[in-house]
One Martini backbone bead per residue (centre of mass of N, CA, C, O) as a GRO file, in nm:
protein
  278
    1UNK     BB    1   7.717   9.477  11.002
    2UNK     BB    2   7.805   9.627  11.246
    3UNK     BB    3   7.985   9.941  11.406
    4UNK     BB    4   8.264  10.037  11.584
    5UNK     BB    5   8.392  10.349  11.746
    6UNK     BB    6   8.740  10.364  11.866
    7UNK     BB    7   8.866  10.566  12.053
    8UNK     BB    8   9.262  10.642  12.107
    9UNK     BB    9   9.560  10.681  12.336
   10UNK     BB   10   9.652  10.413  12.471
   11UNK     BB   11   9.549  10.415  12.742
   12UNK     BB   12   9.444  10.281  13.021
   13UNK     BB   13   9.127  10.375  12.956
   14UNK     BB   14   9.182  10.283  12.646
   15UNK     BB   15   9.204   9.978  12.752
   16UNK     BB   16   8.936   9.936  12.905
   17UNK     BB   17   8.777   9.972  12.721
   18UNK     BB   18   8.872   9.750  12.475
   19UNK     BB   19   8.721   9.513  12.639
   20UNK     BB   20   8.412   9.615  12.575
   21UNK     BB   21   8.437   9.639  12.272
   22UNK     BB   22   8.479   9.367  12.218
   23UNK     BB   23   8.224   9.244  12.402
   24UNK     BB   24   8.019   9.421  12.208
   25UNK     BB   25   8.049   9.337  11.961
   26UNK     BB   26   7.959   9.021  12.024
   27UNK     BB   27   7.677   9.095  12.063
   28UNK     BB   28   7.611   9.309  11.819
   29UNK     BB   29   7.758   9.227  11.580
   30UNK     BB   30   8.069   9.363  11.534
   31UNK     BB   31   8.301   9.607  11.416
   32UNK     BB   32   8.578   9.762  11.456
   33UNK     BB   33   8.741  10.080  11.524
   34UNK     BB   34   9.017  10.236  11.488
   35UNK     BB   35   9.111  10.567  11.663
   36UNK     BB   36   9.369  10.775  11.590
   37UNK     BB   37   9.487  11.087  11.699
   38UNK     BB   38   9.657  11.426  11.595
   39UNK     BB   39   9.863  11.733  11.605
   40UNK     BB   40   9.990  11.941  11.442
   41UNK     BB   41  10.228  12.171  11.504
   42UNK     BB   42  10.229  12.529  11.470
   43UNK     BB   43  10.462  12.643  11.205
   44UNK     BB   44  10.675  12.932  11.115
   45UNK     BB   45  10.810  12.912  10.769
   46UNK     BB   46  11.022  13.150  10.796
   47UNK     BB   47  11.183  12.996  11.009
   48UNK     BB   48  11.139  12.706  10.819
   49UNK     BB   49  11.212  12.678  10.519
   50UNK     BB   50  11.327  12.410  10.483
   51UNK     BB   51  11.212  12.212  10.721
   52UNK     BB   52  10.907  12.240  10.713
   53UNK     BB   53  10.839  11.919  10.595
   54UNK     BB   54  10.999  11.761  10.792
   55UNK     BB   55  10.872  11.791  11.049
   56UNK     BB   56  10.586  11.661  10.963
   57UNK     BB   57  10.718  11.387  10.870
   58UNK     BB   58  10.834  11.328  11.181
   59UNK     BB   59  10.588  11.332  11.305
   60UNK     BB   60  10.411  11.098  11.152
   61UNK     BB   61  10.594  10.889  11.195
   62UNK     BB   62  10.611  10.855  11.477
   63UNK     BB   63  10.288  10.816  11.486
   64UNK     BB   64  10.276  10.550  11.317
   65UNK     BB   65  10.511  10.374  11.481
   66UNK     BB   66  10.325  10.404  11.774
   67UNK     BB   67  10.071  10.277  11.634
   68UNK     BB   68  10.224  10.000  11.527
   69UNK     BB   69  10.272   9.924  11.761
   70UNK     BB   70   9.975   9.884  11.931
   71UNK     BB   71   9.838   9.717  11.811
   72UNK     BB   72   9.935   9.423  11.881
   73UNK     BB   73   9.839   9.498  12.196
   74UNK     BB   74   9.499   9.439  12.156
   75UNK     BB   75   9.546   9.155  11.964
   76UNK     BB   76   9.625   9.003  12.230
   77UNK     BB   77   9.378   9.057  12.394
   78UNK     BB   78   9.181   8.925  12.201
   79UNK     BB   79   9.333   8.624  12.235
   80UNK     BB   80   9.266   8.599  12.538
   81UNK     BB   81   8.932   8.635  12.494
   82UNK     BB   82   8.853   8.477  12.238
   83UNK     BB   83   8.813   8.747  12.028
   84UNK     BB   84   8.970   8.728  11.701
   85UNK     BB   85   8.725   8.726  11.521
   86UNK     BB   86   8.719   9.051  11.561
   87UNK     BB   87   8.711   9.288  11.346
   88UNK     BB   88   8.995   9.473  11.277
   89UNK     BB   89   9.052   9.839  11.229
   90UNK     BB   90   9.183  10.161  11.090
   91UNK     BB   91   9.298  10.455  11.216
   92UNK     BB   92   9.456  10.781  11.093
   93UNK     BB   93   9.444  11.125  11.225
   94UNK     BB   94   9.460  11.412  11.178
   95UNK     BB   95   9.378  11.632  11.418
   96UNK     BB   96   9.086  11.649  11.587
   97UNK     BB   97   8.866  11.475  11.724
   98UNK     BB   98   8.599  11.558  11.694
   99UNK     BB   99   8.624  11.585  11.392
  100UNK     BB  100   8.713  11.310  11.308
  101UNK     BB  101   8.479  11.146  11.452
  102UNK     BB  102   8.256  11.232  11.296
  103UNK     BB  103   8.345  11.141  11.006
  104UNK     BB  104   8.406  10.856  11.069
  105UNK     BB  105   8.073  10.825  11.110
  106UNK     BB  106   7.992  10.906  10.835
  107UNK     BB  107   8.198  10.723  10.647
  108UNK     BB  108   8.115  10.456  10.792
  109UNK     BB  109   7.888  10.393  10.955
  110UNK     BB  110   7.818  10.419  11.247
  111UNK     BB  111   7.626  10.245  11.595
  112UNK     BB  112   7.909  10.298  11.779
  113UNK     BB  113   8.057  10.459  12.045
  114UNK     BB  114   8.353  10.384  12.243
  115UNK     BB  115   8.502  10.509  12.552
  116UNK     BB  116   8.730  10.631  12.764
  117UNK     BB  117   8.757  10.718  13.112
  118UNK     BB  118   8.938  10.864  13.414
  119UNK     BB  119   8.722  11.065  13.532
  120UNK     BB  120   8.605  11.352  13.595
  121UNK     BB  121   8.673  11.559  13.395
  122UNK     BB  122   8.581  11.369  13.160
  123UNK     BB  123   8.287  11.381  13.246
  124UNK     BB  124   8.242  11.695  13.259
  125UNK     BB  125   8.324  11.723  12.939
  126UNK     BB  126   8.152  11.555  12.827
  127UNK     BB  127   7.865  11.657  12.953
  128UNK     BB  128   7.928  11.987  12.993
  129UNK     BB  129   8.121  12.061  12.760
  130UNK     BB  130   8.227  12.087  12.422
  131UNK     BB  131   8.167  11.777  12.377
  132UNK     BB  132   7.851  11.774  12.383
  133UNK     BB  133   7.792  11.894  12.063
  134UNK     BB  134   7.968  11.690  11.908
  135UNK     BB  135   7.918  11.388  12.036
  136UNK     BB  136   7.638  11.411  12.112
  137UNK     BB  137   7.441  11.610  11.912
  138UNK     BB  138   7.610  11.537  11.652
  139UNK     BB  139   7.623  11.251  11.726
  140UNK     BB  140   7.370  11.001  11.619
  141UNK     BB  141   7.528  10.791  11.816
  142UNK     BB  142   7.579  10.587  12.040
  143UNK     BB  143   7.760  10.639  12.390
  144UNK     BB  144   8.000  10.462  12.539
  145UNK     BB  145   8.102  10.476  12.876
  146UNK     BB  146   8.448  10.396  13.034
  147UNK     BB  147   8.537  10.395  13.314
  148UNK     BB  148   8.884  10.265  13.434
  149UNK     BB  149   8.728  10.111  13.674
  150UNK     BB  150   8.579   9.929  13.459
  151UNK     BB  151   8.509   9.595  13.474
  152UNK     BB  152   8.443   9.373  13.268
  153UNK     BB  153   8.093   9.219  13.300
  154UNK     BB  154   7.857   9.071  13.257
  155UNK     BB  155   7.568   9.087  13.120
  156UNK     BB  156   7.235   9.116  13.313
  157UNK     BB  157   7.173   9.447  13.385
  158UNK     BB  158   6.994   9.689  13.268
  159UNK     BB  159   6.972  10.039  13.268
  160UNK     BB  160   6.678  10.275  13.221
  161UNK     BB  161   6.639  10.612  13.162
  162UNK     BB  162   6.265  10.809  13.222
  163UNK     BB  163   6.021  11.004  13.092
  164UNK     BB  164   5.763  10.899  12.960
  165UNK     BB  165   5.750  10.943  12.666
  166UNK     BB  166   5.701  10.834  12.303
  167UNK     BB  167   6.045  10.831  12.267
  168UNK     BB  168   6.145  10.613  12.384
  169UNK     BB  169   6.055  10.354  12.332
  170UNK     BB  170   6.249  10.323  12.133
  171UNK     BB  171   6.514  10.286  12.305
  172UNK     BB  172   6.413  10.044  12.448
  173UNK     BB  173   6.382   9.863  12.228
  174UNK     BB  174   6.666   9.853  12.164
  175UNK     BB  175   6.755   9.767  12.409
  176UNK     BB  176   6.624   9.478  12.452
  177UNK     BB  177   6.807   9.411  12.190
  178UNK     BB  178   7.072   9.375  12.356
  179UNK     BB  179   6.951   9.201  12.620
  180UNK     BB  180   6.904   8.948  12.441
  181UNK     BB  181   7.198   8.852  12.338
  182UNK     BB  182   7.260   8.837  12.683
  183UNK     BB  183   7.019   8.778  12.861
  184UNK     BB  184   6.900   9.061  12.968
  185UNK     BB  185   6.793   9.266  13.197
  186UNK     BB  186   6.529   9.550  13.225
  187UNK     BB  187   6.526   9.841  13.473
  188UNK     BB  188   6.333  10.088  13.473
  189UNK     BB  189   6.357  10.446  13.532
  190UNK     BB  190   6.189  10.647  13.762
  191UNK     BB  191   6.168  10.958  13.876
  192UNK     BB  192   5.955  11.097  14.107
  193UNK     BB  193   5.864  11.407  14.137
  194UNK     BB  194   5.687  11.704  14.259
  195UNK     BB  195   5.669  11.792  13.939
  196UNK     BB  196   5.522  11.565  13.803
  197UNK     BB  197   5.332  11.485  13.468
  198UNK     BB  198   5.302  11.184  13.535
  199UNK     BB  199   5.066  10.962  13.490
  200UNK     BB  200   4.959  10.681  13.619
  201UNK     BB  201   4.854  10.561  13.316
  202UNK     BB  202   5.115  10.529  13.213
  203UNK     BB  203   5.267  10.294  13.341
  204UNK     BB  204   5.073  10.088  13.278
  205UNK     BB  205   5.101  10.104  12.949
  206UNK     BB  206   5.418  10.034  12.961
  207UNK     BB  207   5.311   9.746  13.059
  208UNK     BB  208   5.146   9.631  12.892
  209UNK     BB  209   5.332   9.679  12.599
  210UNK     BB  210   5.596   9.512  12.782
  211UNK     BB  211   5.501   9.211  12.897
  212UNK     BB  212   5.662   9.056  12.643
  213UNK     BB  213   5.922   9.158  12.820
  214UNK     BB  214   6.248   9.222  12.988
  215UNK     BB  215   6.125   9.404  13.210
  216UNK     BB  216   6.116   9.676  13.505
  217UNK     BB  217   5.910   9.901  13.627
  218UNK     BB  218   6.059  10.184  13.790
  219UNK     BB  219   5.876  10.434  14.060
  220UNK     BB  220   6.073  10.654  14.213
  221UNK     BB  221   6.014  10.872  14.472
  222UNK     BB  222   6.181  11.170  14.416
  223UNK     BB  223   6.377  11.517  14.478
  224UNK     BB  224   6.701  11.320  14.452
  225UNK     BB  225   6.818  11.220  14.144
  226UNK     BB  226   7.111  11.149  14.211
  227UNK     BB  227   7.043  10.940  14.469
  228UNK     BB  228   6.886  10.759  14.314
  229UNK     BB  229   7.025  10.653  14.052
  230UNK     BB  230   7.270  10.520  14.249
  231UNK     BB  231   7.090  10.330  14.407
  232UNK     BB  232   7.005  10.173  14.135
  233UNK     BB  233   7.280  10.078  14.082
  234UNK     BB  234   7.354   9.917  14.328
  235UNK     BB  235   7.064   9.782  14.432
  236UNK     BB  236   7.032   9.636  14.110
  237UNK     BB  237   7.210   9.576  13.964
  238UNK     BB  238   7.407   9.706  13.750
  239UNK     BB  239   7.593   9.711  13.463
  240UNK     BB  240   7.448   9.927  13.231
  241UNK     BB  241   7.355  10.246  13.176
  242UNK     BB  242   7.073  10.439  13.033
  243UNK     BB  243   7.048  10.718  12.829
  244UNK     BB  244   6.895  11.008  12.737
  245UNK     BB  245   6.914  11.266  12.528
  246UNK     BB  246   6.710  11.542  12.517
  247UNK     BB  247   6.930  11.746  12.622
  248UNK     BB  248   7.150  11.979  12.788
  249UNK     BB  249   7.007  12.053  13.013
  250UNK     BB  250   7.011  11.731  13.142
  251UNK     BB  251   7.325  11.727  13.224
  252UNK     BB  252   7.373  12.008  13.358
  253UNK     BB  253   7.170  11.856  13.614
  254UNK     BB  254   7.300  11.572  13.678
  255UNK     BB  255   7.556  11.590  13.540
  256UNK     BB  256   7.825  11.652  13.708
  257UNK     BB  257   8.081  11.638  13.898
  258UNK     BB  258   8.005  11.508  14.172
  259UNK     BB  259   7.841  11.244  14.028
  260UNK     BB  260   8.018  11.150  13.813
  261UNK     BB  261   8.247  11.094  14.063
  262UNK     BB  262   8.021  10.842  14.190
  263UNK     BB  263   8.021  10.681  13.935
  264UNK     BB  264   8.281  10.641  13.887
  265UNK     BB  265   8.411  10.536  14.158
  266UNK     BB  266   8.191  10.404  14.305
  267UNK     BB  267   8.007  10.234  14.059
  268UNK     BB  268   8.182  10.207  13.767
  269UNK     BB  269   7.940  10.220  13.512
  270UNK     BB  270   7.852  10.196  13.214
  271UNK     BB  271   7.750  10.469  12.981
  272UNK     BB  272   7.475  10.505  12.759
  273UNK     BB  273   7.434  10.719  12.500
  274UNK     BB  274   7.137  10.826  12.365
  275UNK     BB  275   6.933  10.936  12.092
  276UNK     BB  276   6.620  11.055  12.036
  277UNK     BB  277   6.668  11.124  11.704
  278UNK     BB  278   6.737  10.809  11.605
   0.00000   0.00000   0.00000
C-alpha cells in the first residue's frame, strides 16, 4: 500500500486539499499521514529559571489537545465521503515544518505528498522562495499543491507537460498509471518556442511508443510559455496539470507570482510536482 503524507495547519486551505487527499488516496490505493508541526519559541532560561520547563510543557499539552480536538472533524469529513475506509495515522512533531517534512517521508517512506495552498504568496513561496529546496529538490517524492478554490472533481483529463526528454517518458508513464485508475485521459502539452531544439521526428517517436495509452499529444507553436499553458488548462478541460521539475530555474521562469496567480485564481486546478530523478 502506497503512503501519502499530508501536512495540515488545520486551517481553510488545508481542509479543502484534505478531501483530495482522501479521494487521491482513494484512487492510487493508499494511507494518508496527517503531519502537523509546531515551533516552540525560544525562551532565556536565567529569565524563568523555575518555569522554564512548565512552558514548554503548557506549549505542547496545548497543541496536543488542539491536535486531539481537530482529527474527529477530518474523520466525519471521510464519513460523509464514504471514504472511511482510507486508513488514516497521524504525526505530532515540533519544530521546523520543512525540517520535519523531510524526515516524516523518509521515515515513513512516503510515495506523495499533497499540500494545500492559500493564493499568490504560498504559490510564490512554494516554488521560487526558500521552500523550493527543501520540498522540490531535496524531498524526492511527488508533490500534489490544491489552491483553497479547488474543488476536488472526478479526475477525467490529466494534463502533462513536456519538454521530450527521454527522462519524461518515466513520468509519462507515472501519470498513465495514476489515469488507468481513474479512467482518465492524458494530454501532454508541448510549447514549441521560436528558440526550440526538438525535432519534429521526435513528436512521431513518441506517438509511436504511447500508441496503445490514452495520451494526446499537443505540440502548439507559441513563444508566450504562461498563457498557452494557461489555455491549455482552460480550453481542455484539464483536471489536475503535471509538471516535471527538470531544475529550479525552470520554476522561476514560469511559476512567478503573476502566473500562479491565475492558476490560483482563475483556473484553480491542482498542480502535481514530480521529480525528474525519481
Amino acid at each position: 500500500m502506497k503512503k501519502i503524507l499530508f501536512p495540515t495547519d488545520f486551517s481553510e486551505a488545508a481542509t479543502n486539499a484534505f478531501v483530495h487527499a482522501l479521494e487521491f488516496a482513494k484512487i492510487v490505493d493508499a494511507e494518508l499521514i496527517l503531519l502537523h508541526t509546531f515551533e516552540i519559541p525560544v525562551y532565556d532560561s536565567q529569565f524563568f529559571p523555575e518555569n522554564y520547563a512548565s512552558i514548554y510543557s503548557s506549549i505542547e499539552l496545548a497543541k496536543f489537545e488542539m491536535f486531539k480536538d481537530e482529527i474527529p472533524k477530518l474523520r466525519t469529513i471521510a464519513i460523509e465521503r464514504n471514504l472511511e475506509a482510507i486508513v488514516i495515522k497521524h504525526r505530532l512533531m515540533d519544530g521546523d515544518l520543512i525540517y520535519n517534512l523531510k524526515n516524516a517521508v523518509e521515515e515513513d517512506k512516503i510515495d506523495f505528498v499533497i499540500m494545500g495552498t492559500t493564493g499568490v504568496s504560498d504559490w510564490t513561496k512554494f516554488f521560487t522562495g526558500s521552500n523550493t529546496n527543501s520540498v522540490i529538490s531535496e524531498v524526492k517524492v511527488p508533490v500534489l499543491c490544491i489552491p483553497v478554490t479547488a474543488k476536488f472533481n472526478k479526475i477525467k483529463i490529466i494534463g502533462f507537460t513536456t519538454r521530450y526528454r527521454e527522462k519524461d517518458k518515466i513520468e509519462l508513464r507515472k501519470v498513465l498509471e495514476i489515469a488507468r485508475k481513474t479512467n482518465a485521459k492524458v494530454k501532454s502539452l508541448y510549447v514549441k518556442t521560436s528558440n526550440s531544439d526538438v525535432p519534429d521526428t521526435i513528436f512521431k517517436e513518441w506517438e509511436r511508443e504511447f500508441a496503445n495509452d490514452n495520451v494526446e499529444f499537443l505540440v502548439l507553436p507559441s513563444d508566450d510559455v504562461k498563457e498557452t499553458i494557461l489555455d491549455f488548462i482552460l480550453y481542455k478541460d484539464i483536471d489536475i496539470l503535471t509538471t516535471i521539475t527538470h531544475k529550479r530555474s525552470f520554476f522561476e521562469g514560469i511559476f512567478d507570482s503573476g502566473f500562479t496567480k491565475k492558476i490560483a485564481k482563475e483556473v484553480s486546478v491542482p498542480v502535481l510536482v514530480m521529480h525528474e530523478n525519481q
